[in-house]
C-alpha positions in Angstrom: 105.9 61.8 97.6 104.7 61.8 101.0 104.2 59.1 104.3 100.9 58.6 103.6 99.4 56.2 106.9 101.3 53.1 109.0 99.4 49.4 108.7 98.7 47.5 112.0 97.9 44.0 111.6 94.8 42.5 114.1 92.9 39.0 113.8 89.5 38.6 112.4 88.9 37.5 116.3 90.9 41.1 118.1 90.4 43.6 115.5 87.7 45.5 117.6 89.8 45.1 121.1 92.8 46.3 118.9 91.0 49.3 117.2 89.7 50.3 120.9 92.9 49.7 122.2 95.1 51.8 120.0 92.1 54.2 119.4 92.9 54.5 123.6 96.1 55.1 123.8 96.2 57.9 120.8 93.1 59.8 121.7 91.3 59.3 118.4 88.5 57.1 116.9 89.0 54.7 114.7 86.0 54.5 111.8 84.8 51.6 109.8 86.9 51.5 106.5 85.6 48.6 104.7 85.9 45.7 102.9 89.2 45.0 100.5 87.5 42.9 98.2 90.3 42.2 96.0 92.8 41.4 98.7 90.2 39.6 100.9 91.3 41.9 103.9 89.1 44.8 105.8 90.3 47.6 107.9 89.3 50.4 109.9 91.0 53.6 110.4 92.0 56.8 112.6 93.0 60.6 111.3 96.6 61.7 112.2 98.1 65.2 111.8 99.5 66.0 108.8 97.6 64.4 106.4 98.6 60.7 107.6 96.4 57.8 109.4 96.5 54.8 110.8 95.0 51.6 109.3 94.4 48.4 111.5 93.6 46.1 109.0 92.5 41.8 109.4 92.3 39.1 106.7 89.2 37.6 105.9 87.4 34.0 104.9 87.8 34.7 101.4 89.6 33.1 98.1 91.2 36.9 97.7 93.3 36.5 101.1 95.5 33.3 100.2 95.7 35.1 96.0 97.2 37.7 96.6 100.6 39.4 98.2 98.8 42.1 100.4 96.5 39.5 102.0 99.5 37.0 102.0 101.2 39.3 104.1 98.8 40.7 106.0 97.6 36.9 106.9 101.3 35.8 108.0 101.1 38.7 110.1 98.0 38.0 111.8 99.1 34.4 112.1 102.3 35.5 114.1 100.1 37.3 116.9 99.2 40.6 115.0 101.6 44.4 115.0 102.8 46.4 112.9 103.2 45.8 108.8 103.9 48.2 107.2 104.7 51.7 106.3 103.1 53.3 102.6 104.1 56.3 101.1 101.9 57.9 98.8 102.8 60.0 95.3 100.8 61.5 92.3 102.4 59.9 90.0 103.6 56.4 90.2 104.9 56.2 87.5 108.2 56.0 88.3 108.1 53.6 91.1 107.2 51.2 88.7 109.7 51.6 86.6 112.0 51.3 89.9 110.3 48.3 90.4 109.8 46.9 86.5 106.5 46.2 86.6 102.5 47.8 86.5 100.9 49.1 89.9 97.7 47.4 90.8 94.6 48.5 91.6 93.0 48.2 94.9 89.6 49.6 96.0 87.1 49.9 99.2 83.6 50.7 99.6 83.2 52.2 102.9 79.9 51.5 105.3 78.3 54.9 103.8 79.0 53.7 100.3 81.5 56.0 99.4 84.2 54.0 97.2 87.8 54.9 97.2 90.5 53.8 94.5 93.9 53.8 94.2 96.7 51.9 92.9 99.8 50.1 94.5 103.2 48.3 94.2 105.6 47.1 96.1 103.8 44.6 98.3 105.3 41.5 96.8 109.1 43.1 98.1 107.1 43.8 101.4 106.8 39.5 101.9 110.3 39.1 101.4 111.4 42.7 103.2 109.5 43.2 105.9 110.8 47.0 106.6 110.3 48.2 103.2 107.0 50.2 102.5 105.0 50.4 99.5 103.7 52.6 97.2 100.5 54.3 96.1 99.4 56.7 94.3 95.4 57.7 95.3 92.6 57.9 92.1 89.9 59.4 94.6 89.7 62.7 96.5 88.6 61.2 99.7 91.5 60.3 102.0 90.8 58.7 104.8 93.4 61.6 107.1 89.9 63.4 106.8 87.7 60.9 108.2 87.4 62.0 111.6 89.4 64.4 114.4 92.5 64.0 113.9 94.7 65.0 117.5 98.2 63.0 117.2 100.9 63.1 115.0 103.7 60.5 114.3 107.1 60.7 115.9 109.1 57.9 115.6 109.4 54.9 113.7 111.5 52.1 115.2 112.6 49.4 112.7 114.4 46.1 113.1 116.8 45.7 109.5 119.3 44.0 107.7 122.3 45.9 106.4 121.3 45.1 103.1 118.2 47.3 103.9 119.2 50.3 105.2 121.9 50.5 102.3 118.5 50.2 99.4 117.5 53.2 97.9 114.3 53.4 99.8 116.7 54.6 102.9 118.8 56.6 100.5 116.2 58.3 98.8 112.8 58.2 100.3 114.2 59.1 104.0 114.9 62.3 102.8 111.3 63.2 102.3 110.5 62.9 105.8 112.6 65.1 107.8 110.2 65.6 110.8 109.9 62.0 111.6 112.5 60.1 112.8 113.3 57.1 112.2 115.4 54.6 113.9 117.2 52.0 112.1 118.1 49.0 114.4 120.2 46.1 113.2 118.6 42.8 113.1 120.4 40.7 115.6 118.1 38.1 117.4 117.6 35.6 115.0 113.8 35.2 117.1 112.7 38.4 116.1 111.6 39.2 112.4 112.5 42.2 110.8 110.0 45.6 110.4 108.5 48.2 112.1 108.9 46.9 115.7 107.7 50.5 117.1 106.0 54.0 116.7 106.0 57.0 118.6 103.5 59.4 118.5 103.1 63.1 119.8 99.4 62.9 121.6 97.6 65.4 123.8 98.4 62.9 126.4 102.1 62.9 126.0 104.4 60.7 123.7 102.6 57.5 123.2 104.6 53.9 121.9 102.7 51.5 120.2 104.2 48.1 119.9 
């Protein structure tokens, strides 16, 4: 298992200004990713080292959007000015992590602007509505990654999230931390009842310098 890309959350409305901007500030382009079809979402996306990428993804006009818990969340998030979502590890066998989680992964898909389809399948999105700082799950069906769409020139440093104690003692710090030694991350107790819990921050190592995207 492996950190397999970070999810910022842009309107319909911003999503170009925030792929420019963030495309900016980490001296890579984003590309068009496509259409989520069955979670009425589309995203677009920029290469990181080691394998990892970003995804700015918006919720669309479609029935899918308000149906379903990854374009539930990534709705609420849009609704509340946009930022980070999410972290999503990735594995070849997820297996497991449903049997962590008692129940089957589903299957999500995207057909990108050149018609090439990628598949894959995921769980843990429903826990991400209730838990904003957990990540989720998936485990890819297609070769194509999106790490290898494009130059990839900045790596992630630092993740900076806002928790309950009830959190960072869960298995996912426990267990999954362990598997990402060379980032850090930075567990910050939840304390202004104005602020929502999450990712509220990453660092990342660009040719520029360290860059912090809020």
């Amino acid at each position: 298992m492996r950190l397999d890309h970070v999810s910022y959350v842009a309107s319909h409305d911003q999503i170009s200004d925030v792929v420019q901007r963030i495309g900016s500030q980490i001296g890579t382009a984003f590309v068009d990713g496509g259409i989520h079809p069955r979670f009425g979402t589309r995203n677009f996306t920029a290469p990181l080292l080691n394998g990892q990428y970003i995804e700015v993804v918006c919720p669309l006009d479609h029935p899918a959007t308000e149906q379903t818990p990854f374009g539930k969340a990534v709705t609420r998030k849009a609704n509340e000015g946009g930022g980070w979502l999410t972290w999503v590890f990735s594995t070849e066998d997820i297996a497991p992590i449903e049997e962590r989680f008692g129940r089957k992964a589903v299957e999500g898909h995207r057909r990108r602007p050149d018609g090439r389809e990628l598949n894959w399948k995921q769980i843990g999105v429903i826990e991400l509505l209730d838990s904003a700082e957990s990540p989720f799950f998936i485990e890819w069906l297609t070769d194509q990654h999106p790490s290898n769409d494009g130059n990839a020139s900045a790596s992630i440093h630092e993740l900076r999230i806002l928790t309950t104690l009830a959190a960072t003692e869960s298995w996912i710090r426990k267990e999954i931390l362990e598997i990402i030694p060379d980032i850090k991350i930075v567990w910050e107790e939840l304390s202004d009842v104005n602020n929502s819990n999450g990712i509220d921050s990453i660092s990342f190592l660009t040719p520029s310098g360290l860059v912090i995207i809020n």
